[in-house]
N, C-alpha and C positions, 0 to 999 in steps of 0.2 A: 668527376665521376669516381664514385667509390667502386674500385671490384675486392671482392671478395673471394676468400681461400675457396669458396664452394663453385666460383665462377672459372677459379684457375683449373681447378682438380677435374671439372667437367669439359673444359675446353682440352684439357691433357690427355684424359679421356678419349674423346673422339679422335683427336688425331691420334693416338696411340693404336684405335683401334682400326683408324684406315691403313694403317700404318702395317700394322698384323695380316691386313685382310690381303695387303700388295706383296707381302712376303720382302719389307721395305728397313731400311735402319735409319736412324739421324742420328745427325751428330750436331751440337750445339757449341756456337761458336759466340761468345756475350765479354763484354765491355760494363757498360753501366748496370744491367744488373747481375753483374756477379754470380754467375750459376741459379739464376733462380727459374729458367727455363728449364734446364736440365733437371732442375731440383722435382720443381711439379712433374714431371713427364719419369722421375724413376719413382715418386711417391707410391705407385703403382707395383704391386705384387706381380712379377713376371714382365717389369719393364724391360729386364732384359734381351727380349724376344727382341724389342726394335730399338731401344736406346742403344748406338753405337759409342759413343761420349763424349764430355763436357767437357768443352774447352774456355777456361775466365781467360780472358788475355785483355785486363785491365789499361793495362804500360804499352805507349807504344812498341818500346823494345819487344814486348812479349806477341805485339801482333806481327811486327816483322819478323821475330825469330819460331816461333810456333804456326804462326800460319803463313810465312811469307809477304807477306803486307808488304810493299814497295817503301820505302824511305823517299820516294818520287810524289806519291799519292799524300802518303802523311804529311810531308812539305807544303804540298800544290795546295790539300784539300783539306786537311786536317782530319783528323781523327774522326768527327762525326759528319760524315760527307757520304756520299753514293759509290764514289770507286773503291775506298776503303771497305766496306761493308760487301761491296760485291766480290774483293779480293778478298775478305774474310770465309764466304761461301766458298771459294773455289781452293783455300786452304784447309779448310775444314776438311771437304771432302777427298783431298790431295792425301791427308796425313793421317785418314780413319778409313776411309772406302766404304763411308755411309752411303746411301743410296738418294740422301738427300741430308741438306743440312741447311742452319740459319743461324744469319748473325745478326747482331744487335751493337748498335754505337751511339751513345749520349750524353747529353746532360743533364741528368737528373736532377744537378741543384742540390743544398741551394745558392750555390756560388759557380762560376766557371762559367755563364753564357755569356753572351758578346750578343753587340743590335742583330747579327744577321743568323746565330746561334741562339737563340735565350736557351734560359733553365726550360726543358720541358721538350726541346727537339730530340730527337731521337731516330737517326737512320735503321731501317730491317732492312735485308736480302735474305732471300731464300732460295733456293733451287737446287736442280742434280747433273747439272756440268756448267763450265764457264759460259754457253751457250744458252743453258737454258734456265737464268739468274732473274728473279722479279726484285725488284728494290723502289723502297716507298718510305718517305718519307711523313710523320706526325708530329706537334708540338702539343702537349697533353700538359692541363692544369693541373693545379696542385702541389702540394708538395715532397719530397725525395721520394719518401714511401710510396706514393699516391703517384707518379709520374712511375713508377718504377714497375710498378700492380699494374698499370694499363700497359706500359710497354711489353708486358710478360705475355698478359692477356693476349694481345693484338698480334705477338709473335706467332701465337698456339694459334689462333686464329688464321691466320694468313699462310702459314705452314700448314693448316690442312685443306685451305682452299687449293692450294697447291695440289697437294697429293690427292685430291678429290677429282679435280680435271686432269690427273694424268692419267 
């Protein structure tokens, strides 16, 4: 699936604007793709209103020491797994006082999957306290760029299904 800048900018869009309507902030917590969530969602003139901020925390180290991230979880689970990404949400929001936030962890490829990881998995969480965390996991075709444009996509998506049912 090819998405395009016009698919990102309009999904950043909408959430930004449920986002405005809740009197709401995020703060974005990304791995594989490198702030590009963050990136689309401040594209926007007056993103400031709900972008709280952009956290890349690439490195392990950087997820344990920035967000907190267990050295338990990244052992057990590895890097792109459900407890990480959920403890990614709940440091996000720990170390900004966003009002919601979401993380992203993957392998974009095109090298680093394993049988039970390929290139193309990619763990989300989202949510606005430890308690109230969704996390879902996708394996999306294609390549780096192309795995990385759906993961961005499906974040912005799923972060405003979120904030739409609250």
């Amino acid at each position: 699936m090819s998405v395009t800048d016009e698919q990102l900018e309009s999904a950043a869009n909408r959430l930004g604007d449920h986002l405005i309507r809740q009197g709401r902030t995020i703060a974005t917590a990304e791995s594989c793709t490198g702030g590009w969530v963050a990136k689309v969602l401040t594209d926007r003139a007056g993103s400031s209103a709900y972008v709280e901020a952009g956290l890349v925390t690439y490195s392990n180290d950087a997820k344990r020491k920035l967000l907190g991230v267990t050295g338990k979880s990244l052992e057990e689970h590895g890097a792109v797994s459900e407890p990480v990404v959920r403890e990614m949400v709940a440091g996000a929001l720990a170390a900004t006082g966003a009002g919601v936030a979401v993380a992203i962890s993957g392998v974009a490829g095109p090298g680093g999957g394993s049988e039970d990881k390929p290139v193309g998995t990619v763990w989300f969480a989202w949510g606005s306290s430890l308690d109230n965390t969704v996390a879902r996991v996708e394996c999306f075709p294609g390549d780096r760029d192309e795995v990385r444009r759906q993961a961005v996509l499906y974040a912005l998506q799923g972060v405003t299904g979120f904030v739409e049912s609250a």
